[in-house]
One Martini backbone bead per residue (centre of mass of N, CA, C, O) as a GRO file, in nm:
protein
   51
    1UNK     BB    1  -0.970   2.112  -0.197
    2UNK     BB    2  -0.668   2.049  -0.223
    3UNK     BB    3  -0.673   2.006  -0.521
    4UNK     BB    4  -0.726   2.236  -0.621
    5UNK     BB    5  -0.524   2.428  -0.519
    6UNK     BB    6  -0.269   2.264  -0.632
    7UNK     BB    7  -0.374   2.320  -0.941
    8UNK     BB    8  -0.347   2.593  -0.915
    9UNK     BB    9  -0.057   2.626  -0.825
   10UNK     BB   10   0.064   2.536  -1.081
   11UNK     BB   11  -0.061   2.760  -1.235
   12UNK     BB   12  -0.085   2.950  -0.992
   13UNK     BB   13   0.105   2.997  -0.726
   14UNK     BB   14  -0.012   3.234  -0.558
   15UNK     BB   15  -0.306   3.139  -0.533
   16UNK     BB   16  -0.241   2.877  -0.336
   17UNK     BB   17  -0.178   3.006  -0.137
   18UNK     BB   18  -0.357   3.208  -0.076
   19UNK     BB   19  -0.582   3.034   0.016
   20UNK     BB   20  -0.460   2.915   0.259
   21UNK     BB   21  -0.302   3.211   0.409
   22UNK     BB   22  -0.326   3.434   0.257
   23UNK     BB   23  -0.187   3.761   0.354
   24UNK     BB   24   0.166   3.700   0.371
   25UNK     BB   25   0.477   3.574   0.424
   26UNK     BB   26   0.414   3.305   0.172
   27UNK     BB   27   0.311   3.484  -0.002
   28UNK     BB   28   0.526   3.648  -0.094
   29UNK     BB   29   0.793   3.429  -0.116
   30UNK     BB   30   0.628   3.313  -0.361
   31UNK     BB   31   0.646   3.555  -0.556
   32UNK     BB   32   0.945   3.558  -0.574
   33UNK     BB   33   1.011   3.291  -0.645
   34UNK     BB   34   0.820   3.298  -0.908
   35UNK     BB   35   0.998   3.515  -1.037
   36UNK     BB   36   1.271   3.374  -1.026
   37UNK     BB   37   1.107   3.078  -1.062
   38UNK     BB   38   0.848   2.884  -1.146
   39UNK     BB   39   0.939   2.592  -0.990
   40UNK     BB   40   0.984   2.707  -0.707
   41UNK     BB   41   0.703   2.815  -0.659
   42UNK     BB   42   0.541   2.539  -0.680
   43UNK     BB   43   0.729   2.401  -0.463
   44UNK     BB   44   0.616   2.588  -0.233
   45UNK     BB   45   0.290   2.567  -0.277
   46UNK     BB   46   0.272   2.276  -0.233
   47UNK     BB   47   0.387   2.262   0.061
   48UNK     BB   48   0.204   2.485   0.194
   49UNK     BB   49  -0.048   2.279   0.133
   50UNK     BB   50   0.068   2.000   0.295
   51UNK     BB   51   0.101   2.104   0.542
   0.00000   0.00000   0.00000
């Protein structure tokens, strides 16, 4: 389940958080992230789902 996260987070960031913690604090950063630069949202979804 882990590696379809990934890829739709690689896809879209706020995607791959929300599956993983739902909407919440971690889920907004990452809209944010991802409004300011695309790879910025993909490297926080990544770590999100890793963690």
């Amino acid at each position: 389940m882990d590696i379809l996260r990934v890829i739709l987070s690689v896809l879209i960031p706020p995607l791959g958080v929300f599956l993983k913690v739902g909407i919440g604090g971690a889920f907004w950063l990452n809209i944010l992230l991802t409004l300011l630069g695309y790879l910025p949202g993909v490297i926080h979804a990544v770590w999100i789902i890793a963690k």
